[in-house]
C-alpha positions as semicolon CSV with decimal commas, in nm:
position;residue;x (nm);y (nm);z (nm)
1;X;6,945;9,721;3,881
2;X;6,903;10,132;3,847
3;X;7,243;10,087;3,655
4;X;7,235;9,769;3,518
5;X;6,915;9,751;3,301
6;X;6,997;10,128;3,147
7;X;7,340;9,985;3,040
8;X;7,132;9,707;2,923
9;X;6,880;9,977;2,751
10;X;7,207;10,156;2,600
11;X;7,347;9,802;2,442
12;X;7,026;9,728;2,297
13;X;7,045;10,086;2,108
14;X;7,382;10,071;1,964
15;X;7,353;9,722;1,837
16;X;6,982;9,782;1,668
17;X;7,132;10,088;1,513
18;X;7,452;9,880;1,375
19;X;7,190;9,661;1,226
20;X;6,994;9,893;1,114
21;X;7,290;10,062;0,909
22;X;7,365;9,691;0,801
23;X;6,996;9,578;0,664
24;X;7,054;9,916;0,489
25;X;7,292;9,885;0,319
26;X;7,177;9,547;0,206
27;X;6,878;9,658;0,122
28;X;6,676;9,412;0,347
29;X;6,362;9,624;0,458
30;X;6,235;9,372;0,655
31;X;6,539;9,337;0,872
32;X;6,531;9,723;0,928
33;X;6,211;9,702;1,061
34;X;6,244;9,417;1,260
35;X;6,549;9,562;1,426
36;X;6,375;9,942;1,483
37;X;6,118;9,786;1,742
38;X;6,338;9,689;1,963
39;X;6,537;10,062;1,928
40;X;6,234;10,246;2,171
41;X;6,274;9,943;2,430
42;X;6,652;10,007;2,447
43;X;6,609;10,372;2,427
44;X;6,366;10,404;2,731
45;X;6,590;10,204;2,930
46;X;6,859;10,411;2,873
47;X;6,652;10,787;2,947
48;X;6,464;10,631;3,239
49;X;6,831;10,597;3,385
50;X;6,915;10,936;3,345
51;X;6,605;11,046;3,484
52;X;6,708;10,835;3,822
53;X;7,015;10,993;3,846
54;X;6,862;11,344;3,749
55;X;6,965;11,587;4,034
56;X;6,664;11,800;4,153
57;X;6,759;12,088;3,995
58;X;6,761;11,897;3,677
59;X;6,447;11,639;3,714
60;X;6,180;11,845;3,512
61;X;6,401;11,816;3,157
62;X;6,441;11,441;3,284
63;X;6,078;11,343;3,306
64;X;6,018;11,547;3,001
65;X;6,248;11,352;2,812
66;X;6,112;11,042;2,913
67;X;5,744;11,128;2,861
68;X;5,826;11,259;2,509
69;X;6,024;10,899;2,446
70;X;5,707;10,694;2,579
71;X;5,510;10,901;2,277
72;X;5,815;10,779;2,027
73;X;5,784;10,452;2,131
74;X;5,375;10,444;2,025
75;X;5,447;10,599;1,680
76;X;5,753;10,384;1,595
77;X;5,580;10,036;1,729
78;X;5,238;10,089;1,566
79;X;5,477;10,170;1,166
80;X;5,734;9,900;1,203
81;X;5,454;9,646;1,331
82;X;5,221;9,747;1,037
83;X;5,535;9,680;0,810
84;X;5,593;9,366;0,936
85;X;5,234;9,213;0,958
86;X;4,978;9,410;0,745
87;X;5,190;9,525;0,466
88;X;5,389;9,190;0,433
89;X;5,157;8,966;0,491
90;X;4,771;9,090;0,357
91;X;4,684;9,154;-0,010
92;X;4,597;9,510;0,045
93;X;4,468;9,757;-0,240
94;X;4,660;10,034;-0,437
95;X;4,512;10,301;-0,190
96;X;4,565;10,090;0,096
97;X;4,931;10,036;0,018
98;X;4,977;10,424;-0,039
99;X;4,842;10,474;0,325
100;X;5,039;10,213;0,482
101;X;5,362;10,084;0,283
102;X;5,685;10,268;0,467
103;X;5,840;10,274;0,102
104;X;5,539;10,481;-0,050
105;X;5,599;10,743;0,150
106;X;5,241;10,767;0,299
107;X;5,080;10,826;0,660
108;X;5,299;10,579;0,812
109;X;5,618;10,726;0,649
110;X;5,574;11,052;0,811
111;X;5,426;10,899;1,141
112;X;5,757;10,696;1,098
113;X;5,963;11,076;1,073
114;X;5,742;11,229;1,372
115;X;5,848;10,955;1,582
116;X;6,189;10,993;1,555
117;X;6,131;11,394;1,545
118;X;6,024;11,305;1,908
119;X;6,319;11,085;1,969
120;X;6,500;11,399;1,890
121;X;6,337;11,600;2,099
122;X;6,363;11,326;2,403
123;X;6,757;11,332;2,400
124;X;6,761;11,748;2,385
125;X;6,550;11,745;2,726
126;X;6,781;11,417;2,851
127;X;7,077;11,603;2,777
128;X;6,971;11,910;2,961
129;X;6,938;11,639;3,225
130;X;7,275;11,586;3,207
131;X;7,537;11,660;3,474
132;X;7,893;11,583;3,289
133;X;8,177;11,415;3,516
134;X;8,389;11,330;3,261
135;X;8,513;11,442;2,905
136;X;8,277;11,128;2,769
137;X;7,991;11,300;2,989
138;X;8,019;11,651;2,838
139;X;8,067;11,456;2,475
140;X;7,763;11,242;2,529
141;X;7,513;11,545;2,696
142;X;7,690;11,758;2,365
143;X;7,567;11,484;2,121
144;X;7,204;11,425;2,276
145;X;7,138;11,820;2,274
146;X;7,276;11,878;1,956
147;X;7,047;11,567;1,834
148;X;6,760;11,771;1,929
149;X;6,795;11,983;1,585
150;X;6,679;11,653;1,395
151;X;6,331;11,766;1,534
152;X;6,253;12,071;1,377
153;X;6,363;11,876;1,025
154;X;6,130;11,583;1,081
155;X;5,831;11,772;1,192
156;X;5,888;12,016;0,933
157;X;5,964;11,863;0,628
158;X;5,721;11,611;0,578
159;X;5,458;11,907;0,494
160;X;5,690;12,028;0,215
161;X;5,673;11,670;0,059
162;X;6,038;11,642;0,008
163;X;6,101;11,286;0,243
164;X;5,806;11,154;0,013
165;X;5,961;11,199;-0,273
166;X;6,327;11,022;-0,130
167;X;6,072;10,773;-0,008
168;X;5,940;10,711;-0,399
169;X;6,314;10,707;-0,512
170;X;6,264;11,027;-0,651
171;X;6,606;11,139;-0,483
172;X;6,781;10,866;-0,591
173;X;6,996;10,693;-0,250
174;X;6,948;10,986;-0,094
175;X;6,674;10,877;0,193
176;X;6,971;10,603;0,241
177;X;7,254;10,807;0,255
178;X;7,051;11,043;0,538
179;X;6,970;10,742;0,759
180;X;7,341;10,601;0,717
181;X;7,440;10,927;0,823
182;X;7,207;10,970;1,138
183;X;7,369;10,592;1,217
184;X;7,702;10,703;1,241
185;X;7,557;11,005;1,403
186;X;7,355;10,828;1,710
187;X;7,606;10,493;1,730
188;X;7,820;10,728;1,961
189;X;7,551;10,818;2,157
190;X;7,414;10,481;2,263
191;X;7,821;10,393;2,335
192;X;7,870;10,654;2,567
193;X;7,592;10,552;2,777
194;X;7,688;10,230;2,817
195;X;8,028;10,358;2,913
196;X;7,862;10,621;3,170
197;X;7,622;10,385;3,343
198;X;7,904;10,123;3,365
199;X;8,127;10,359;3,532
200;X;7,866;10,473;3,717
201;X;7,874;10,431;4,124
């Protein structure tokens, strides 16, 4: 099972960030969001498995990882819920839907970037975790470190008002051509795991 339900973890990852791409690019924002609560289940999975397999010298990135995924987890389930129930489904008012609506660029839009700012910052400590065996190892511990950088751009930015104003369409498809991007980006990532924990021993 220590192998099995990370491999699990690192299926359920890649395939919610293929749909994601997909209700993207046909512009079906309830499908996106939809998709993007099962992406924290799938992703704690997959960094509690590293953290198992953590060597000593190694554990305290590990459990850092996973405790900063636990608080990515909380911020992503309490926007995409919101999205799905409260926005969709009450009649809210005009400063109500400026607080809450994902596509007005409000409080839940940048909780939305914080939490996946922390995601970032999760795979940087899980790929210190990292002890390579193979060329796939080094590309996967590479990819999650590297990762890391989307941080410092999704705690940052949102104070500068920029993301807001690709949120408002104010950037044109830019907001959707940095997500598509940041697909093709993580896709990789979520395959290698499965590879690694399914040639794992």
């Amino acid at each position: 099972m220590n192998r099995v339900i990370p491999k699990i973890g690192a299926a359920i990852v890649t395939i919610t960030v293929f749909l994601f791409a997909v209700c993207m690019i046909v512009d079906f924002p309830f499908g996106s969001y939809f998709v993007c609560m099962f992406l924290p289940l799938g992703y704690i999975m997959m960094v509690v498995g590293f953290q198992y397999e953590s060597c000593e010298e190694r554990r305290v990135p590990a459990n850092i990882g996973v405790a900063i995924a636990v608080i990515y987890a909380v911020l992503i389930f309490l926007v995409y819920f919101a999205q799905t129930t409260s926005v969709r489904l009450d009649k809210l008012n005009e400063q109500a839907i400026r607080i809450l609506d994902f596509q007005r660029g409000g409080l839940l839009f940048n909780y939305d970037l914080l939490g996946y700012g922390m995601m970032a910052l999760s795979t940087f400590f899980v790929g210190l975790s990292i002890k390579p065996n193979s060329k796939a190892d080094k590309w996967l511990k590479y990819l999650m470190m590297v990762h890391g950088v989307f941080f410092i751009g999704c705690f940052i930015m949102p104070m500068t008002g920029l993301f807001t104003s690709m949120a408002n369409g104010e950037a044109g498809n830019g907001g959707t051509i940095a997500l598509l991007g940041w697909c093709i980006y993580f896709l990789p990532i979520g395959a290698l795991t499965y590879r690694h924990f399914q040639e794992s021993k």
